[in-house]
C-alpha positions in Angstrom: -5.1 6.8 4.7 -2.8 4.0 4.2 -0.8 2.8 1.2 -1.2 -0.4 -0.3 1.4 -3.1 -0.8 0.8 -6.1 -2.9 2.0 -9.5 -1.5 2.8 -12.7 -4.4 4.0 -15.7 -2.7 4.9 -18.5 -4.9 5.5 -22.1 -3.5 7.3 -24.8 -6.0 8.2 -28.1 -4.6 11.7 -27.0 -4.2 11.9 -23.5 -3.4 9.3 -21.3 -1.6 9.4 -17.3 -2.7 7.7 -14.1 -1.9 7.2 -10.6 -2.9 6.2 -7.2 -2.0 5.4 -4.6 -4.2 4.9 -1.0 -3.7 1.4 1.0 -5.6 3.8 2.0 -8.2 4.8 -1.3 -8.8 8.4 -1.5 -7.8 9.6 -4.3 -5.4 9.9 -3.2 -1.7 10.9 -6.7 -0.8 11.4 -10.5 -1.8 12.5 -13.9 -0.1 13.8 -17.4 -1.5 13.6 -20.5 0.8 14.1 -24.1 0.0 10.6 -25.9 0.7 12.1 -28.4 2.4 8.9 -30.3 2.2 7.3 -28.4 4.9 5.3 -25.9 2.4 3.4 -24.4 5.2 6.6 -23.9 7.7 8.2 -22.2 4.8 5.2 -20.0 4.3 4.6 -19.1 7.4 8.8 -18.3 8.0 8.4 -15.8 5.3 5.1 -14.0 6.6 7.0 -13.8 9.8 10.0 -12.0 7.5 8.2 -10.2 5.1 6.1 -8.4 7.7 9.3 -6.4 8.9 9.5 -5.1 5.5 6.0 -3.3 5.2 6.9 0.3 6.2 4.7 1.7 9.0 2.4 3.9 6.4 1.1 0.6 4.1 -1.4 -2.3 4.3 -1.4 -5.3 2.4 -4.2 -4.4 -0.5 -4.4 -7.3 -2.2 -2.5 -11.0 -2.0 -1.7 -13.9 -4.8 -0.6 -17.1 -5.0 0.8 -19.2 -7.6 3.1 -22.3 -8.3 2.6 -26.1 -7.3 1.2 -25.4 -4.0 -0.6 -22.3 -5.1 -3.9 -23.7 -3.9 -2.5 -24.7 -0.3 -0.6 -20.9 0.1 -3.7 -19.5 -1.3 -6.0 -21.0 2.0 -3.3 -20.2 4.3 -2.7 -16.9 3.2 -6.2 -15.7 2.4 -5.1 -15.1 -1.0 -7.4 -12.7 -3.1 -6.1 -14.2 -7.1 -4.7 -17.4 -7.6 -3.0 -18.1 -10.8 -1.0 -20.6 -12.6 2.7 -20.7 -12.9 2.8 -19.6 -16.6 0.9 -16.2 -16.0 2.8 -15.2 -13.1 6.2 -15.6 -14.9 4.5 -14.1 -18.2 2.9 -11.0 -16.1 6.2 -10.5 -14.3 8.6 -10.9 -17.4 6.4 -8.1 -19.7 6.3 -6.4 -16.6 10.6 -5.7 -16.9 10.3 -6.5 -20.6 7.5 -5.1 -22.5 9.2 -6.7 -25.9 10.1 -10.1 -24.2 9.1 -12.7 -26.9 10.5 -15.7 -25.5 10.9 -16.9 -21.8 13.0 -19.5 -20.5 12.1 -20.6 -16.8 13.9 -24.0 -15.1 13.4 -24.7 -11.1 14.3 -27.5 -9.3 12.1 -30.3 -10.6 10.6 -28.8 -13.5 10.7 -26.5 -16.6 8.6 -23.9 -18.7 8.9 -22.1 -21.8 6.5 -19.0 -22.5 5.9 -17.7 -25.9 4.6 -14.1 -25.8 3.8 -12.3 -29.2 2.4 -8.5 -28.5 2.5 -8.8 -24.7 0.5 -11.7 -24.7 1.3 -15.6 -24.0 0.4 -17.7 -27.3 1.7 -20.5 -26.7 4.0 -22.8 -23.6 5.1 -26.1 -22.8 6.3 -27.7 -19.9 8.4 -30.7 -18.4 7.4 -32.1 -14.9 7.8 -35.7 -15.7 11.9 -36.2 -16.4 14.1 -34.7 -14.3 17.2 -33.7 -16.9 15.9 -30.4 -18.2 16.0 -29.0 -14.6 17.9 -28.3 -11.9 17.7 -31.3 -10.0 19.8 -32.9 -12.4 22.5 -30.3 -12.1 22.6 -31.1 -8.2 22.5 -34.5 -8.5 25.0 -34.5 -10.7 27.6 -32.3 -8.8 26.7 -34.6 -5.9 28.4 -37.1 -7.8 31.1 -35.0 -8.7 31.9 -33.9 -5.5 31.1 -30.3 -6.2 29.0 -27.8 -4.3 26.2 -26.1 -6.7 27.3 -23.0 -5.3 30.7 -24.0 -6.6 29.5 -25.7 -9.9 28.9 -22.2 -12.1 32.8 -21.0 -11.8 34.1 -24.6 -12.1 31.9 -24.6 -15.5 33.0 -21.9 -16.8 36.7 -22.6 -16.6 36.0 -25.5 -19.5 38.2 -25.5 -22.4 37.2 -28.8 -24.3 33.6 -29.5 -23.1 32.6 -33.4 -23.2 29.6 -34.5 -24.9 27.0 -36.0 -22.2 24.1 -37.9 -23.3 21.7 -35.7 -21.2 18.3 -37.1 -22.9 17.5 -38.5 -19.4 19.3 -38.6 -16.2 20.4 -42.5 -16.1 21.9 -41.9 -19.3 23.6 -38.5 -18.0 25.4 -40.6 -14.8 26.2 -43.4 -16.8 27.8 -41.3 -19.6 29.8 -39.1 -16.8 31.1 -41.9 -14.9 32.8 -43.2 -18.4 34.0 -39.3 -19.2 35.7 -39.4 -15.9 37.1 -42.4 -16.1 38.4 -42.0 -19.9 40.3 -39.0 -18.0 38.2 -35.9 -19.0 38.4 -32.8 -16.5 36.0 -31.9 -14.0 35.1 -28.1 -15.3 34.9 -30.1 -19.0 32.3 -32.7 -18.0 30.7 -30.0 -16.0 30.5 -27.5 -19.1 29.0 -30.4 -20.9 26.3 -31.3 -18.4 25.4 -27.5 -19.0 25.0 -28.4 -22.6 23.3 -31.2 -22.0 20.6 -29.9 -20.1 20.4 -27.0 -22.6 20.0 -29.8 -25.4 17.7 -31.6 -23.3 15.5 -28.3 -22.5 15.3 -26.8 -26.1 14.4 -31.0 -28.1 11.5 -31.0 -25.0 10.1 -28.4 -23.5 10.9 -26.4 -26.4 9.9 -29.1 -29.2 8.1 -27.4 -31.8 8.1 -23.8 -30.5 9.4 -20.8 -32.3 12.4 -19.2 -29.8 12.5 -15.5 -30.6 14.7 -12.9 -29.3 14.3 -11.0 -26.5 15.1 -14.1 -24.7 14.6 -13.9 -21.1 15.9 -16.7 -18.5 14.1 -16.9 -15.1 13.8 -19.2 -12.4 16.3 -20.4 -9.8 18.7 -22.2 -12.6 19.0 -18.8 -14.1 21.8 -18.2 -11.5 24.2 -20.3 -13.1 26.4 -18.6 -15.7 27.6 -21.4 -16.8 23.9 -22.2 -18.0 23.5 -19.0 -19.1 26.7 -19.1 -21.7 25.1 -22.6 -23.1 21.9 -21.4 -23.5 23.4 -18.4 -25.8 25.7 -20.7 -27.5 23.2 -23.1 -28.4 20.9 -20.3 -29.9 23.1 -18.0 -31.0 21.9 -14.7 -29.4 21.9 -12.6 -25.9 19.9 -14.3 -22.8 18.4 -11.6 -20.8 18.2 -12.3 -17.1 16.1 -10.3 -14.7 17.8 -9.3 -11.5 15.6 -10.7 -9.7 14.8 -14.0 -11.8 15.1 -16.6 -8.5 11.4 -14.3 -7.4 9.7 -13.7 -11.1 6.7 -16.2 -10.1 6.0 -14.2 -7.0 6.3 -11.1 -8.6 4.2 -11.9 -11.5 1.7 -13.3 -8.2 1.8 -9.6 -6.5 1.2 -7.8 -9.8 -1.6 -9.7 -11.1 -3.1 -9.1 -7.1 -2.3 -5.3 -7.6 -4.5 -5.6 -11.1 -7.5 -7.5 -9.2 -7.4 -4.5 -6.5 -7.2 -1.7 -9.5 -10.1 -3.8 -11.4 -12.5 -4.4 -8.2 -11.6 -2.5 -5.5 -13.1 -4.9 -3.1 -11.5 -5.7 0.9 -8.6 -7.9 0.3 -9.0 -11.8 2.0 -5.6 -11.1 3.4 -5.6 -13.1 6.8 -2.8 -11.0 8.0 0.5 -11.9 9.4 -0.7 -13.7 13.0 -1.6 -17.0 10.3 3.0 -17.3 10.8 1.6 -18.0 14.7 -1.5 -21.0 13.7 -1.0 -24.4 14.0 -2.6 -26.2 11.2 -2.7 -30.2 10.8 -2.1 -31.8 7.1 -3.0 -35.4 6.5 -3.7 -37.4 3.3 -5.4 -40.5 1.8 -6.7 -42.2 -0.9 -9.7 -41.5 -3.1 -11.2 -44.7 -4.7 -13.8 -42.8 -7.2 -11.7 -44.3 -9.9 -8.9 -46.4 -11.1 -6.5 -43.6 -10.7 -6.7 -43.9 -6.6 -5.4 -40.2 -6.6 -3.5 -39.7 -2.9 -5.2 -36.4 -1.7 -3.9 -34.1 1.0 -5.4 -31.9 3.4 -5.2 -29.0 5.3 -7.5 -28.5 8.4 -7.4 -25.8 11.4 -9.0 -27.8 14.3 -12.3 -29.6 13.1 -12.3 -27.4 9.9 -11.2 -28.4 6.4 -9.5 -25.2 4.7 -8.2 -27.1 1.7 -7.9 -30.4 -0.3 -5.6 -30.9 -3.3 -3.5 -33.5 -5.2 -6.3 -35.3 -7.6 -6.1 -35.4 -11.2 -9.6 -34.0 -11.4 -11.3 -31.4 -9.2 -13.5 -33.4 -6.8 -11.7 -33.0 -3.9 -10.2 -29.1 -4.4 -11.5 -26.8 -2.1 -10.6 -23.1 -1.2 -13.0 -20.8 1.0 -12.3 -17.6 -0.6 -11.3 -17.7 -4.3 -11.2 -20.2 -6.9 -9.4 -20.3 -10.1 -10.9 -20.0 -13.5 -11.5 -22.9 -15.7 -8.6 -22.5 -17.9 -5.8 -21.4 -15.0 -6.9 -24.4 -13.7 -5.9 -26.7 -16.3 -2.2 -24.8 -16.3 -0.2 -27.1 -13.5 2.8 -27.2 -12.8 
C-alpha cells in the first residue's frame, strides 16, 4: 500500500508557491515562482516540478489551495480543501510554533497580521488597497534607487544615520526620497529608512488597533529581508521569529489543513493528477451588469466546459465542480 503525501499550492498575484508534505507532516518539498500574471502557467510549471519530488512509494492523498487565486488553482488542481489566506498562514505558523501569538505576513501587493491566543486566530487585519506596507513598495523603490532587491537587504543594513521617509503612502515615500537624495543623504541611510517606513506604515494600518504579542513570527516573501527584519524588532522592541521556510507558509498551512481533511474523512482525494501540467485551458473575461458595480469576471474553460468563474464582489458568478468554501472562509480575501 502506498504513502500519502499532501500537496498545498498557494497562488498570490505576485508569487505562486507549493508544498509537499510527508504523513508525518514534515516537508518533502516546496517551490516559489513569480506569477508573472500567467497563474495557470505557473501552476502547471510547478506540478510538472513537484512531481519529481514524490518518491516512488507515495500518492498524493489529499490537495489544497489557498491565496488570491485559490479558487482558480483549486479547479485546476482538483483541489480537495480550499481555504483563505489567513488559515493557511495561521495553520502553518502553530504548526512550527505552538505558542506563536502574533504573525506578521507581507507579499508583494498586500499584507496580514494574525492574532492567535491558545492556538487559535481571534482576531486579523489586512491591507490590499495601498501598496506601502508591502513589498511592492520596496521594489519600486530600489528601482528608483538603482538597486537590485536582491541587493537592497545588505545595502540596508550597512545604515548608520537612517533618514526619516514619509512612508504613509507611496507618492509621499518617492517624493520624500527624491528630496533625501538630493539634500545629500546616503543610499544604505535612505534605504534603512524606507525599511522603517514600511514598518511604521504596517504596524499604524494593518496593525491599527491590535494587541502585538510576543512570540512574534514574520512570514511571507518580505520576511527575507533582514534589513526588514531588524526594523520590525526595533520598532517593537523584542525578537522576530522567522520560519525557515517563511517565502512557502501559505502553502504549507494549504497541505496541512488537506492532510486534516484526509485524517477527518478519509474519502478519495479530487486530485487530478499531474498530466493537468500537459492541458490546454482558455481564460477570458467580461463584464457582469447585475449591478452598478459592473464586476469584470474571469473565466476558466477546458473546450466547451466552464470549470471556474471568479472576480465579483459577490458570489453569483463563482463556480468550482468539486469543493466549495464555507461561508465564513469565503468572506476572508485576500
Amino acid at each position: 500500500m502506498q504513502k500519502k503525501v499532501f500537496l498545498g499550492i498557494d497562488v498570490g498575484s505576485v508569487t505562486t508557491k507549493c508544498a509537499l508534505m510527508s504523513e508525518n507532516m514534515e516537508l518533502i518539498a516546496h517551490r516559489y515562482i513569480p506569477t508573472s500574471g500567467k497563474p495557470i502557467i505557473q501552476i502547471q510549471k510547478l506540478m510538472r516540478e513537484i512531481s519529481s519530488e514524490i518518491p516512488s512509494d507515495c500518492e498524493i492523498g489529499s490537495a489544497g489551495t489557498t491565496g488570491s487565486a485559490r479558487y482558480l488553482a483549486g479547479e485546476i488542481i482538483g483541489a480537495d480543501v480550499i481555504k483563505n489566506e489567513i488559515t493557511a498562514h495561521a495553520v502553518a505558523a502553530t504548526h512550527f510554533y505552538p505558542d506563536v501569538r502574533t504573525i506578521l505576513e507581507i507579499g508583494g501587493q498586500d499584507s496580514k497580521i494574525i492574532i492567535i491566543r491558545d492556538g487559535i486566530v481571534t482576531d486579523f487585519g489586512m491591507n490590499t488597497v495601498c501598496a506601502a506596507g508591502t513589498g511592492s513598495f520596496l521594489d519600486h523603490q530600489a528601482l528608483r534607487l538603482g538597486i537590485s532587491i536582491n541587493e537592497f537587504a545588505s545595502e540596508a543594513m550597512k545604515s548608520k544615520n537612517p533618514v526619516r521617509i514619509a512612508g504613509r503612502c507611496t507618492v509621499f515615500a518617492e517624493s520624500d526620497m527624491i528630496h533625501k537624495q538630493q539634500m545629500g543623504h546616503s543610499t544604505p541611510d535612505i534605504l534603512y529608512g524606507l525599511c522603517q517606513a514600511l514598518v511604521r506604515n504596517y504596524i499604524n494600518n494593518v496593525g491599527l488597533g491590535k494587541t502585538i504579542e510576543k512570540p512574534i513570527i514574520f512570514q511571507g516573501g518580505v520576511a527575507f529581508n533582514r534589513a526588514i527584519v531588524r526594523a520590525f524588532e526595533e520598532e517593537l522592541g523584542t525578537e522576530i521569529m522567522v520560519p525557515e521556510h517563511h517565502e512557502v507558509m501559505g502553502a504549507i498551512g494549504a497541505a496541512i489543513i488537506a492532510w486534516e481533511n484526509y485524517n477527518a474523512t478519509g474519502k478519495k482525494t479530487h486530485f487530478k493528477g499531474f498530466a493537468i501540467s500537459d492541458i490546454s485551458y482558455e481564460t477570458s473575461t467580461f463584464t457582469c451588469k447585475g449591478c452598478p458595480n459592473q464586476c469584470e469576471i474571469a473565466q476558466l474553460k477546458l473546450g466547451d466546459r466552464v470549470l471556474a468563474r471568479w472576480g465579483g464582489r459577490c458570489e453569483k458568478w463563482e463556480y468550482i465542480s468539486n469543493i466549495k468554501e464555507s461561508p465564513e472562509d469565503a468572506a476572508v480575501t485576500g
